[in-house]
N, C-alpha and C positions, 0 to 999 in steps of 0.2 A: 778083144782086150780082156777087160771083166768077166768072169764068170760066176753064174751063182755060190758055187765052190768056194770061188775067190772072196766074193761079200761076205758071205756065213764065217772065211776062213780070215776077214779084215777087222768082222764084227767083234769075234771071238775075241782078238788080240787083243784089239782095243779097249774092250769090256776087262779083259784079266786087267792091264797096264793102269789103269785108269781109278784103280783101287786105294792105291797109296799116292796119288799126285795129287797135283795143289790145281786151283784155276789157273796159274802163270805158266802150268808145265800141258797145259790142253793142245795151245797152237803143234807145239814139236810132236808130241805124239797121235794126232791126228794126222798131221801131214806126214809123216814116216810111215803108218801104217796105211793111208791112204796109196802113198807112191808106191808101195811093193803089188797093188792091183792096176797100177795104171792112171790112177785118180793122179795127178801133177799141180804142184804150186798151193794146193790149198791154202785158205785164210776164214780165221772165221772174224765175224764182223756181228757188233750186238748194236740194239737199239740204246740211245739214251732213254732217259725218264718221259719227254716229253713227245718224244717217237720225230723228232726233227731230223737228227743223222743218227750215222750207220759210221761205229767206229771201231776199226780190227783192234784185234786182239793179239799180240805181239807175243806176250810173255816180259817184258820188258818195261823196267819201271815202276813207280809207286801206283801207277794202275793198270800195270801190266799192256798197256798202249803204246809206248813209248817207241816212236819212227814208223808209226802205222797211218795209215790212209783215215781219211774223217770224209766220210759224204755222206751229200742231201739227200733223204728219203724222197723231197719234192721233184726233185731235179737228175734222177739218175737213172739207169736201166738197174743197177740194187734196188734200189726207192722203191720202183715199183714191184718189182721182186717180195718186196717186204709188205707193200699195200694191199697187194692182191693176192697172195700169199699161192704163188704161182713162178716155176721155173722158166727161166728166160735165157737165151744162148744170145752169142756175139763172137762174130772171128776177130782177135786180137794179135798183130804180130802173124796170122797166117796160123793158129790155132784158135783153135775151140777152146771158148773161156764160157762157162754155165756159172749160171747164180741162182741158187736153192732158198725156199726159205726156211729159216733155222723156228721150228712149230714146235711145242711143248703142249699138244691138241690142238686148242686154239689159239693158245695165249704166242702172240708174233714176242720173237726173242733176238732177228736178229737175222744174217745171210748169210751161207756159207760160198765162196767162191770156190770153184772147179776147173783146172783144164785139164784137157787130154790130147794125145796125141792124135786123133782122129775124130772124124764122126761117131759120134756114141752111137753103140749097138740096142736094141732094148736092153739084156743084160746089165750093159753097164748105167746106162739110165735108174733102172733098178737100186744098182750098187749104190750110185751116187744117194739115192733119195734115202736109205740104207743108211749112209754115213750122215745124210741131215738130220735123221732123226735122232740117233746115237748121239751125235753134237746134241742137239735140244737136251737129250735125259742127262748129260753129264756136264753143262751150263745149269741146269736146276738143281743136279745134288751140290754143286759146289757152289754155287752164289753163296748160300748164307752164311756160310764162315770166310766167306774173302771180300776182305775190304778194298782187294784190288778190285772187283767187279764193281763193290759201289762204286768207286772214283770212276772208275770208266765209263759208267753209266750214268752220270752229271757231268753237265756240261754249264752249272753254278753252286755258289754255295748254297745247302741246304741248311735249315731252322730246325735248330731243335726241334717243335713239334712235328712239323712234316717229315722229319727221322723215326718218329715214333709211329706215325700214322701208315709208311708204307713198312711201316715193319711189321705191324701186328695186322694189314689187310690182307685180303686174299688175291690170288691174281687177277688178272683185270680182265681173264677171260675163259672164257668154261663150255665145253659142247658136250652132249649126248644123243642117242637116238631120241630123246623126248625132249629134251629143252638146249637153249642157247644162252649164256650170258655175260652180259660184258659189261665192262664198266668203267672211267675217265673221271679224273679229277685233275683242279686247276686252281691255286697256282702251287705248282708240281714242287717247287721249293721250298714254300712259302706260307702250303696251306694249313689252317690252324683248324677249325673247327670243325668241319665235313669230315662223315668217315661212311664209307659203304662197306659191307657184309654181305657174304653169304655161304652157303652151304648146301650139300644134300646129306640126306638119310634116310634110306629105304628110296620111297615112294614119295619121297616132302623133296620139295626147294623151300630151304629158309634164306628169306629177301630181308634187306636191312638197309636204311638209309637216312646216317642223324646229322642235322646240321646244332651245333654248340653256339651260344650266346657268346659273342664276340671274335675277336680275329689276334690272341695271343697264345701265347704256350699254355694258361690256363682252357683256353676253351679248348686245345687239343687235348689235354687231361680230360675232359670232362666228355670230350665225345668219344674217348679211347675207355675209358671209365664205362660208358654206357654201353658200347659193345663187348668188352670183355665181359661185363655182366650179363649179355643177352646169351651171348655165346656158353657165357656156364650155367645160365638155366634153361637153356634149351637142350645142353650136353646132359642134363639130369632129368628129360622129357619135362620142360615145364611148358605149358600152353603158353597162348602168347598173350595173354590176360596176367596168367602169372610171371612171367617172364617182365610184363611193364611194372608189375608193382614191384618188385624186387631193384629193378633198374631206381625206379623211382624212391625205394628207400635207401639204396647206396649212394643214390648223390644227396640227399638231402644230407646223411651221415656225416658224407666229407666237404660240402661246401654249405650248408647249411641255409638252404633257400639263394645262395649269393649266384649259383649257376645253374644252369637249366638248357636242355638242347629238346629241338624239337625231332620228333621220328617218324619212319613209317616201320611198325613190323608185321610182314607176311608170310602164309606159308602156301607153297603149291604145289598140292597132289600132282602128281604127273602120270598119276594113272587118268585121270577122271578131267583133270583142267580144271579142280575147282579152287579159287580163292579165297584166300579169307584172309582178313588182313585188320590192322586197325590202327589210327592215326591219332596221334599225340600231337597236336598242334599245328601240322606240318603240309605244305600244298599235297593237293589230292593225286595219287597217282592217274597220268593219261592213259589209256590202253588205246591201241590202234587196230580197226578191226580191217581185215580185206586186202589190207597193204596199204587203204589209203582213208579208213572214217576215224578220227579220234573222238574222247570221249572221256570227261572228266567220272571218273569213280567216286561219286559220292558218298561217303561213309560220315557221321557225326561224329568231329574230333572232338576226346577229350582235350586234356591241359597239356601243355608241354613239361616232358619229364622234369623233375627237380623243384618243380614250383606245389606241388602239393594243394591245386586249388579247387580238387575234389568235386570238379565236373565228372558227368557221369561217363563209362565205357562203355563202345557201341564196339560188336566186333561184327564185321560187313564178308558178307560171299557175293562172289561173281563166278558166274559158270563161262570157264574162256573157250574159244574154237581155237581149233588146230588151225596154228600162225599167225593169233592172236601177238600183240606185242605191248609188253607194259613197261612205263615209262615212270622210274622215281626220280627225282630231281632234286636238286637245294638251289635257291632261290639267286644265288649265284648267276645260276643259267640264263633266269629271267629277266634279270633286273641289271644285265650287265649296258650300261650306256656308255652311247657313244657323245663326240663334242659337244654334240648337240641336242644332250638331256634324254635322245630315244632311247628307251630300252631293250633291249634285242627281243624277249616278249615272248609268250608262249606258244603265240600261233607262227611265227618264226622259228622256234626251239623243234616244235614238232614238224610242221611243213619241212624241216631240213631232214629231220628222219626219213621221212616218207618220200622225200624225192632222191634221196642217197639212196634209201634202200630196194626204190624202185630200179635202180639203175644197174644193182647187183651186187655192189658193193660186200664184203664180208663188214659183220656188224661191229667188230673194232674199229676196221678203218673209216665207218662210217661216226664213230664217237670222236675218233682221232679228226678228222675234217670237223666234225660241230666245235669241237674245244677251239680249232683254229678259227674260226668262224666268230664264235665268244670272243674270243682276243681282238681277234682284226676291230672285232666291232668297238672295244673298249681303247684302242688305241696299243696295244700288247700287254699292258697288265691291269689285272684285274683287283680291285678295292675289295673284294668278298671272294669265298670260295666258292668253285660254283663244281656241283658235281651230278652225275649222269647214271643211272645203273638201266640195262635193259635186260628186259626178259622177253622170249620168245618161246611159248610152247607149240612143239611142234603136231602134239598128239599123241593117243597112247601107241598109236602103229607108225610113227612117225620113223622118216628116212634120216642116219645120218647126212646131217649136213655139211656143208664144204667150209672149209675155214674162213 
């Protein structure tokens, strides 16, 4: 069917066509240049906010869905397509129907369906994985100016601040040969105060993770506040010493002692696995050593930013091993209870890492199960934000890893 030729000669097209179109006009031209190799029926299919379903992309409508399929990530042969971030076939009708997943590196966007007219050849296997990734890079140029894609990607209304909050975050998931990271937030709607960051540059991961005094649109200012501010003094190399005073005097500026969020900010070499980090009020990060020892990081917290209560800065190193794993949280996590007053609790929080990720899990889909786990235990919504960021260094000769 496919031939290399024909991929290089699909990709090409696609790439030119794809210049001046909108998100609405992806489905058609995808599937036209797909069928002229053989590739037949295509659809792409995105995740919502909360990674619950899997809903095509039509071109049609005020979110471009309109008469498309909605399926469960939990419940489907996509689902798991999307979970394990792994191709999966099925004869439909007396053809071969594949479900790809649509990967942006690491970060899950979403599934692309495939039939052909036969058993795929390697070639065409090839081609196929060829056009998932092409989907992925032209789903990320176009999301931020199509408000179709928002819409399509809630599946409720969203709050002001939680608008603000996945606007200005980073994606939820990051790989290279030397680090992994991921990261989940809950309630995906709703949430005000919690904001995770991060970044690299050169040889550094910059880690971030502020939980804001209270659960309104102010606290989401004030945790949006405190990472924009991290963010532009660490864009001017500011240490993380300086980087918290500068945080600490922009909010006192605009809320005047009235708000205050707690943080962790860290930075890690990824040459070396060395840590350094330093904590503003805020539970201590866990790291996991072996796959399975945790181990609370104790460093002496100052004050929580905005409160100006001129405890002293302690800034703390830890030397990590390759596949070390560390663990920021917001209290969210910990303290979600169920009917019955228990709170899900840290040895809970971490035992679930450590057994998901024993199992093989890729480390989104293993946040994606804890967030669900959070819920179930709280009854499905959650009174606080509760949010998760992980790090995994792999070593300085570390192997990519699989998504």
């Amino acid at each position: 069917m496919a031939s290399l030729h024909d991929s290089a000669r699909m990709v090409r097209a696609l790439l030119r066509a794809s210049h001046l179109s909108t998100f609405e006009q992806l489905p058609a031209l995808v599937a036209q240049h797909a069928d002229e190799v053989g590739l037949r029926r295509v659809r792409i299919f995105v995740a919502d906010l909360q990674q619950e379903v899997l809903r095509e992309v039509t071109g049609v409508g005020a979110d471009a869905g309109q008469g498309g399929q909605e399926l469960r990530i939990d419940a489907t042969l996509p689902g798991r397509v999307f979970q394990c971030s792994q191709t999966l076939s099925a004869s439909v009708d007396g053809f071969p129907q594949h479900w790809l997943p649509i990967l942006d590196g690491t970060e899950r966007l979403g599934a692309l369906r495939v039939e052909t007219d036969d058993d795929p050849s390697d070639d065409d296997k090839e081609t196929m994985e060829d056009l998932a990734s092409l989907v992925a890079m032209l789903l990320v140029s176009k999301r931020p100016n199509s408000d179709s894609f928002a819409r399509l990607s809630r599946i409720s209304p969203m709050s002001v601040s939680a608008e603000m909050q996945w606007t200005l975050m980073p994606p939820r998931a990051f790989a290279n040969r030397h680090v992994t990271i991921a990261a989940a937030m809950e309630p995906a709607y709703e949430t005000a105060g919690d904001a995770f960051d991060y970044a690299l540059a050169g040889h550094t991961a910059h880690l971030a993770v502020f939980d804001a005094m209270g659960h309104d649109t102010a606290a989401g200012l004030t945790a949006n506040l405190a990472m924009a501010t991290c963010r532009n003094q660490r864009r001017r190399g500011a240490s993380l010493t300086e980087a918290r005073d500068v945080i600490e005097q922009v909010l006192i500026e605009q809320f005047t002692r009235s708000r205050y969020t707690t943080a962790i900010l860290a930075d890690l070499d990824l040459r070396t696995g060395l840590l350094t980090w330093l904590n503003c009020g805020h539970h201590p990060p866990v790291l996991i050593r072996g796959g399975r020892w945790p181990t609370n990081l104790g460093c002496r917290p100052t004050h929580p930013l905005g409160t100006d209560l001129a405890l002293p800065i302690t800034v703390c190193h830890e030397q990590l091993e390759p596949g070390d794993r560390l663990l920021l949280y917001t209290d969210g996590i910990t303290e979600a209870r169920d009917a019955d007053g228990n709170e899900f609790g840290r040895e809970h929080f971490v035992d679930f890492i450590i057994r998901h990720q024993a199992d093989g899990l890729p480390v989104p889909e293993t946040l994606r199960r804890l967030i669900r786990a959070v819920l179930d235990h709280h009854d499905g919504k959650l009174n606080d934000d509760a949010t998760v960021l992980l790090c995994q260094w792999h070593g300085h000769s570390g192997q990519p890893p699989g998504p």
